[in-house]
KEDREN-840525 format. One record per residue (C-alpha): y, z, x. Coordinates in nm, 3 decimals. Layout:
BEGIN
{marke {Y; Z; X}}
...
// end
This chain:
BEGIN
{marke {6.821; -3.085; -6.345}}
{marke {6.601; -2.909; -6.089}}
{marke {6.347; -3.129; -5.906}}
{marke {6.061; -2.902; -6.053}}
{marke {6.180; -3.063; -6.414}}
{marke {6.211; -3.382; -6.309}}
{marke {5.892; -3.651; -6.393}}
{marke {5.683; -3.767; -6.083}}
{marke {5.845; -4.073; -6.080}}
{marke {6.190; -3.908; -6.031}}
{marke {6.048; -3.690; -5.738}}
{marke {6.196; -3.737; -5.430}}
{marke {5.949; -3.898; -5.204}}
{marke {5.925; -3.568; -4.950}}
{marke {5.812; -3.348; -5.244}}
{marke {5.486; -3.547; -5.355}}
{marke {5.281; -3.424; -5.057}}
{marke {5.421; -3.076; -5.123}}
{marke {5.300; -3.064; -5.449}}
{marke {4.946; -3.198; -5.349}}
{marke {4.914; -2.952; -5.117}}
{marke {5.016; -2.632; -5.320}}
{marke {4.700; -2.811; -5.564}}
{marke {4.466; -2.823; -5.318}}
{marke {4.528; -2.401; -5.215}}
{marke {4.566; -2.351; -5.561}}
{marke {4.207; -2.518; -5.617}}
{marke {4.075; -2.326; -5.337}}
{marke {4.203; -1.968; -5.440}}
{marke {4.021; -2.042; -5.759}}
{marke {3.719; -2.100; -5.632}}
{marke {3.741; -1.779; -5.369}}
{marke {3.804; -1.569; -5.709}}
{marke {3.535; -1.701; -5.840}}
{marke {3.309; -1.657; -5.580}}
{marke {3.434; -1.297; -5.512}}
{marke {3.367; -1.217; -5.858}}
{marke {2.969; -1.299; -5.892}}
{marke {2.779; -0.993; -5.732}}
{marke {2.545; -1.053; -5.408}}
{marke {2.188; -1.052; -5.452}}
{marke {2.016; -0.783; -5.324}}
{marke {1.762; -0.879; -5.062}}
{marke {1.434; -0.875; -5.132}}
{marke {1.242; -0.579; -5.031}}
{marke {0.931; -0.687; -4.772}}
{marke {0.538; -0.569; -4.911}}
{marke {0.458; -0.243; -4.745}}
{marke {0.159; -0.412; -4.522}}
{marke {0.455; -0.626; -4.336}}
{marke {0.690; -0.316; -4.293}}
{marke {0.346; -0.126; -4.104}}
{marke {0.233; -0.460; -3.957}}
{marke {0.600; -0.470; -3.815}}
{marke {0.609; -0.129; -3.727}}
{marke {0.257; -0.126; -3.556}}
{marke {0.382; -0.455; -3.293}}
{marke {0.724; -0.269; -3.190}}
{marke {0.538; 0.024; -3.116}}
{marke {0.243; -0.152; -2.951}}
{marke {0.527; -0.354; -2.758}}
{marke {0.689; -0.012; -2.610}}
{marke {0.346; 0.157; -2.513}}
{marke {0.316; -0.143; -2.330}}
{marke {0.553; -0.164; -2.157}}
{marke {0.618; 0.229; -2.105}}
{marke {0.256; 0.214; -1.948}}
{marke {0.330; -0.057; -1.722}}
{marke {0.659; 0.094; -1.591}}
{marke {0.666; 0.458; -1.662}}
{marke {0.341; 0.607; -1.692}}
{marke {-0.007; 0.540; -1.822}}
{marke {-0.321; 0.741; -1.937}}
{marke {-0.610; 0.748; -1.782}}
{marke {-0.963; 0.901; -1.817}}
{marke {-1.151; 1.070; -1.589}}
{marke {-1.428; 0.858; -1.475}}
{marke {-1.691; 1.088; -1.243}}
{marke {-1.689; 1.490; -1.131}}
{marke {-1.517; 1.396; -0.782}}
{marke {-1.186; 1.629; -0.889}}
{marke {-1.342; 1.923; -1.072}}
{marke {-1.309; 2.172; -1.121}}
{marke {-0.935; 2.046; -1.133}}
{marke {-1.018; 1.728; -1.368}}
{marke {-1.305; 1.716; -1.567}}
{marke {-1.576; 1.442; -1.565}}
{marke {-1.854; 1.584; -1.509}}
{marke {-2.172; 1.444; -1.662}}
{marke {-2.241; 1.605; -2.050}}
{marke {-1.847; 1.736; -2.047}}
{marke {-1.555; 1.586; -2.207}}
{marke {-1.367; 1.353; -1.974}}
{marke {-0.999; 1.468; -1.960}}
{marke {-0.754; 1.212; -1.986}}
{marke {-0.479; 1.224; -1.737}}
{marke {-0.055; 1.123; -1.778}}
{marke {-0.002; 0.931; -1.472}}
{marke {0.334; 0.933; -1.355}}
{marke {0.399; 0.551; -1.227}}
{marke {0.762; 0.596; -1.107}}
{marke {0.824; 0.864; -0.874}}
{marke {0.671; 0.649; -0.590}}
{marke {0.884; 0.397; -0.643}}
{marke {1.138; 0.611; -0.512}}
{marke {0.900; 0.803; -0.277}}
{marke {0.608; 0.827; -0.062}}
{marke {0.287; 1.056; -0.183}}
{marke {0.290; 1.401; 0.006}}
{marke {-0.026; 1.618; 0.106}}
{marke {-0.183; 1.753; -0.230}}
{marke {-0.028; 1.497; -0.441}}
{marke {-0.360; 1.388; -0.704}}
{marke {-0.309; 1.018; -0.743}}
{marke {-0.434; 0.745; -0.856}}
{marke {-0.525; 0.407; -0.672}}
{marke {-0.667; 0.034; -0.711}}
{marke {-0.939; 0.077; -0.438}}
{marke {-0.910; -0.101; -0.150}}
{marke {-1.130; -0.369; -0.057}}
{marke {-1.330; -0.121; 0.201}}
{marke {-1.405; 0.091; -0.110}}
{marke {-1.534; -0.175; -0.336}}
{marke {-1.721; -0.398; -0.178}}
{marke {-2.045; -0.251; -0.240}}
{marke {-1.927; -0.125; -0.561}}
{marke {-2.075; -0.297; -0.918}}
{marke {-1.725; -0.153; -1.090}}
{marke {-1.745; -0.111; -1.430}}
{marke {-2.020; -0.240; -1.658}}
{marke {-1.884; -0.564; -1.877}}
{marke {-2.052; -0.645; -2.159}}
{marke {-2.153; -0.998; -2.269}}
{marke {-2.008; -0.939; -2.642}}
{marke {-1.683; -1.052; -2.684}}
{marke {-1.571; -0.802; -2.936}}
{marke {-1.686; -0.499; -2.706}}
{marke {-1.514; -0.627; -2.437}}
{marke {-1.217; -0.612; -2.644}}
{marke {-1.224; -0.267; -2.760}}
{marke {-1.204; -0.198; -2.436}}
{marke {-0.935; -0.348; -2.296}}
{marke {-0.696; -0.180; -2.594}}
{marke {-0.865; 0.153; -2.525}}
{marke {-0.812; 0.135; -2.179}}
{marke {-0.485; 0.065; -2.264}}
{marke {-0.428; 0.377; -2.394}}
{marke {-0.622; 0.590; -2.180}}
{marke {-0.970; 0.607; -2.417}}
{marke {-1.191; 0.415; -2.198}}
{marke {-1.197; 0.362; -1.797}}
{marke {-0.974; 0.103; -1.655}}
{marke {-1.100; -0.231; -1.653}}
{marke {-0.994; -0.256; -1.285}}
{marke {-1.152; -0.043; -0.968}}
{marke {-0.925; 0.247; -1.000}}
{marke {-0.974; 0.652; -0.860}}
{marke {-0.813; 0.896; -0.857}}
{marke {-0.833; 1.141; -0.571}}
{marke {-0.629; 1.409; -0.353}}
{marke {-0.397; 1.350; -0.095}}
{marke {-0.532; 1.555; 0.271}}
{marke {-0.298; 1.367; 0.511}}
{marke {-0.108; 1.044; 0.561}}
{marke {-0.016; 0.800; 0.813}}
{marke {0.047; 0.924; 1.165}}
{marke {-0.153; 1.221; 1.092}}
{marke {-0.525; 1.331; 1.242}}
{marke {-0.766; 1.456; 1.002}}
{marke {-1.080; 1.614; 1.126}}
{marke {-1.390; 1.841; 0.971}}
{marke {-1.418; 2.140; 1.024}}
{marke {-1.370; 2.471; 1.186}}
{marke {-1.620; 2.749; 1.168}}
{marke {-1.494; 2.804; 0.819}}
{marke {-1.570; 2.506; 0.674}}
{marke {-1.183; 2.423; 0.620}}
{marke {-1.044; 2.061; 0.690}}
{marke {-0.811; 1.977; 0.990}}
{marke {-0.465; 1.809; 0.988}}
{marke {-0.302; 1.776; 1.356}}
{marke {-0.568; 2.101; 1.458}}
{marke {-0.420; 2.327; 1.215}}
{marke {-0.679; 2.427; 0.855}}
{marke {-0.565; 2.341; 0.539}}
{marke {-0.561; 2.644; 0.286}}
{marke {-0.682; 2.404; -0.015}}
{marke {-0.757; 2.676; -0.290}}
{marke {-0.826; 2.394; -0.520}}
{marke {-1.147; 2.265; -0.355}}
{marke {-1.455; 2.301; -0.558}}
{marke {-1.814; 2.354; -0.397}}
{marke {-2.094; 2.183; -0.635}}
{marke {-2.441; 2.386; -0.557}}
{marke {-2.213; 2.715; -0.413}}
{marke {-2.161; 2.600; -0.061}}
{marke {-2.066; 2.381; 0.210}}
{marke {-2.306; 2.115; 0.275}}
{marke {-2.370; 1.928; 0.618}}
{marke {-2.204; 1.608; 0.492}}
{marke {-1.871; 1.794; 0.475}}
{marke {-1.854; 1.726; 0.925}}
{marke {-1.664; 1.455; 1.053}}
{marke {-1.502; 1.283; 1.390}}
{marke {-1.116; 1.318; 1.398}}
{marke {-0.924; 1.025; 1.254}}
{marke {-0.616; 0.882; 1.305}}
{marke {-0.478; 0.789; 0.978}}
{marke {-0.242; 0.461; 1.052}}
{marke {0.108; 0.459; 0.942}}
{marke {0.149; 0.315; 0.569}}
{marke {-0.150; 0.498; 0.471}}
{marke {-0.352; 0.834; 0.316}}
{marke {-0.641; 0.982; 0.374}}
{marke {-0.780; 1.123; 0.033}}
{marke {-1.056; 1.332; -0.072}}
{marke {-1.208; 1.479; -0.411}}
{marke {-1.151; 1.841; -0.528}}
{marke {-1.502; 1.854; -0.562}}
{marke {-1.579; 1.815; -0.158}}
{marke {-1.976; 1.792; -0.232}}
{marke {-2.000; 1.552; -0.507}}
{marke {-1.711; 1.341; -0.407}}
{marke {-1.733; 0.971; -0.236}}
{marke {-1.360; 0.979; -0.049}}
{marke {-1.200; 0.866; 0.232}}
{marke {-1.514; 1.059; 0.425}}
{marke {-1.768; 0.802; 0.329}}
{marke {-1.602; 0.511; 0.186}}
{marke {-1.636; 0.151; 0.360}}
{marke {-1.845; 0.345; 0.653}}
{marke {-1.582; 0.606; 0.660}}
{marke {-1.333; 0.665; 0.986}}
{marke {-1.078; 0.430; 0.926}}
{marke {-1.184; 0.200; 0.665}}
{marke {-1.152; 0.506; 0.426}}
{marke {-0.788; 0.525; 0.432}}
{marke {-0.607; 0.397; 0.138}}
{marke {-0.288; 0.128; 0.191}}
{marke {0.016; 0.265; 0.010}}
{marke {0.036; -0.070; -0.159}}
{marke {-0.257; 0.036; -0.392}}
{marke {-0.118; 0.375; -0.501}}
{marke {-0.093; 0.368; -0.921}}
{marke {0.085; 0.675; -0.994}}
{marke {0.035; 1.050; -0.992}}
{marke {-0.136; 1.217; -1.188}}
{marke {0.097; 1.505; -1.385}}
{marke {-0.037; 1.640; -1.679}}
{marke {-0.401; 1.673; -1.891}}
{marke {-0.277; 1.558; -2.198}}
{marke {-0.638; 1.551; -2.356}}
{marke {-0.869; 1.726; -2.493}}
{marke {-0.613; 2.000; -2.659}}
{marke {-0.817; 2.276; -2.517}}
{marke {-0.709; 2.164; -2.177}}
{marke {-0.365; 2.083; -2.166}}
{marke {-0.182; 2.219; -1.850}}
{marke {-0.017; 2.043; -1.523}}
{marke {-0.214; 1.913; -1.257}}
{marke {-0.078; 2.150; -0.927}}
{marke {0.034; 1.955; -0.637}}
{marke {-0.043; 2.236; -0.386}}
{marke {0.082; 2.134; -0.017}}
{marke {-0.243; 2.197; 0.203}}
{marke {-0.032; 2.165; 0.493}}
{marke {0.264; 2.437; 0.459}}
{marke {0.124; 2.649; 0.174}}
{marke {0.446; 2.536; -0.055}}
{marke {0.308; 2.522; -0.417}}
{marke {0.499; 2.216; -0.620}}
{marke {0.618; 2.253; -0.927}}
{marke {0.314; 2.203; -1.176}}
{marke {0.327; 1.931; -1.443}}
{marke {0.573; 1.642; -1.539}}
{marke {0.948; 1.627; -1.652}}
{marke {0.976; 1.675; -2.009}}
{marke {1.039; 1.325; -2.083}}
{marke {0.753; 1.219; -1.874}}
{marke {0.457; 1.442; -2.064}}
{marke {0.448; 1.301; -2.437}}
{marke {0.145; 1.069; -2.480}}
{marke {0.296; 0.682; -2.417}}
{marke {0.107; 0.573; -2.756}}
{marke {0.268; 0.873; -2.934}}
{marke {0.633; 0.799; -2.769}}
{marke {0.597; 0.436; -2.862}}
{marke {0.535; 0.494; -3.250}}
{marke {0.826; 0.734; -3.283}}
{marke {1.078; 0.482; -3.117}}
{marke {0.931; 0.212; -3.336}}
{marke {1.129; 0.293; -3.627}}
{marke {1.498; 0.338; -3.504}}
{marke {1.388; 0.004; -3.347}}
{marke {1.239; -0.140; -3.635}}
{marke {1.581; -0.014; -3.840}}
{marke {1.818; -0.111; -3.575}}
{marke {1.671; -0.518; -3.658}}
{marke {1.689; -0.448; -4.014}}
{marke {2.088; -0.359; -4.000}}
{marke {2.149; -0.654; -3.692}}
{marke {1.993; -0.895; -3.908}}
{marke {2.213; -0.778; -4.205}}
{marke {2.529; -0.801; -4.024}}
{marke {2.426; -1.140; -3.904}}
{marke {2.359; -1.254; -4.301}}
{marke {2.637; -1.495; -4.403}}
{marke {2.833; -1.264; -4.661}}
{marke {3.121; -1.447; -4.859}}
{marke {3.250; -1.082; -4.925}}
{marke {3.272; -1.027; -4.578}}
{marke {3.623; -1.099; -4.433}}
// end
């Protein structure tokens, strides 16, 4: 008689645990068909207000942190740069894309427009901007200076670049036109407010030191600059160390969207107007449109990571 036919007690000893052991996979192949046979719940869908409330952090997160890396708006504060930026007084304040990385890789040339945390020599004297004693307005201002609808919190200006360190910057000939090492800058961007020259324009030759720029407004009567800041002469000049960015493109209002020209004072060589393509698209704007391959590339990662007895 085969051993399979045989009673338990008949077994030969070295079968028992052969026979508990086909049981126990036995058991468990029962209970994986079983399993494998009742359908998955779906997930639960999430309320609309978390999928925006989700949506609205990621893309918060990323114009964050492409403003603090990449490149930032900012608004115009004062008329110091027309007619090249607006800010005049009773006009709409254009609101600048600041480029924040080339000068990590570079040093600001002559006719670069950038802008700068002002030095110590510049802000001294200077109240800065107005802070009101209500908590919620103070508020609304830090997130719209965030994205570019209010002034910085901080000291910043923005200005243009006449010369930089090792350079000696004078005013003027008998054509009103600025010196750099005795030769005049052809600066077709300068703006006169009131027509013409005024007497303020003269100054002493300066030696701008090595690590720094010497930077005046467009708008060369209505413009406090490197002439006339901290006594002028060398406390005007403006440490590298405190350069922001520059300043590529108007992205605001629509009606005056165009590069901001880098014009070279010094040799005459026009730059190329404006910003990289990747660089000109509002932060805020970029930010919301890469919030939702973010937001879906969680959804499917945390899927993935569900346990899943289908899953093998």
């Amino acid at each position: 008689m085969p051993d399979d036919e045989l009673p338990d007690d008949e077994l030969p000893e070295e079968t028992l645990p052969e026979r508990s052991q086909r049981a126990e996979r036995s058991a468990r192949s029962e209970g994986d068909a079983a399993k494998r046979g009742k359908h998955r719940r779906p997930p639960r869908k999430k309320p609309i207000w978390q999928e925006l409330l989700t949506l609205f952090a990621v893309a918060l997160l990323l114009t964050f942190l492409i403003q603090q890396f990449l490149g930032r708006v900012y608004s115009i504060p004062s008329g110091s740069m027309e007619k090249t930026l607006h800010g005049c007084p009773g006009c709409t304040a254009d609101r600048v894309l600041v480029d924040k990385l080339t000068y990590r890789f570079t040093d600001p040339s002559p006719g670069d427009v950038v802008v700068f945390e002002g030095p110590n020599s510049w802000t001294e004297e200077d109240g800065g901007v107005p802070v009101s004693g209500n908590a919620v307005t103070n508020a609304l201002r830090s997130v719209g200076a965030l994205v570019g609808l209010a002034p910085p919190n901080e000291r910043d200006f923005v200005k243009r670049v006449v010369a930089v360190g090792g350079q000696t910057v004078q005013c003027c000939d008998n054509r009103m036109r600025v010196l750099v090492d005795g030769r005049p800058l052809q600066e077709p961007y300068v703006y006169w407010d009131g027509g013409k020259p005024n007497t303020q324009q003269h100054f002493e030759p300066v030696l701008v030191p090595e690590g720094t720029l010497w930077v005046m407004g467009d708008n060369r009567n209505g413009s406090q600059d490197s002439r006339f800041q901290g006594g002028g002469g060398i406390r005007g000049v403006v440490p590298l160390d405190k350069v922001i960015g520059k300043a590529r493109f108007v992205v605001l209002p629509p009606s005056r969207w165009q590069g901001v020209g880098d014009h070279n004072p010094q040799g005459g060589i026009p730059f190329a107007l404006g910003a990289p393509a990747w660089q000109e698209g509002l932060p805020a704007g970029f930010g919301l449109v890469a919030a939702w391959p973010m937001l879906w590339l969680t959804r499917r990662l945390r899927w993935r990571l569900r346990p899943d007895p289908d899953r093998r």
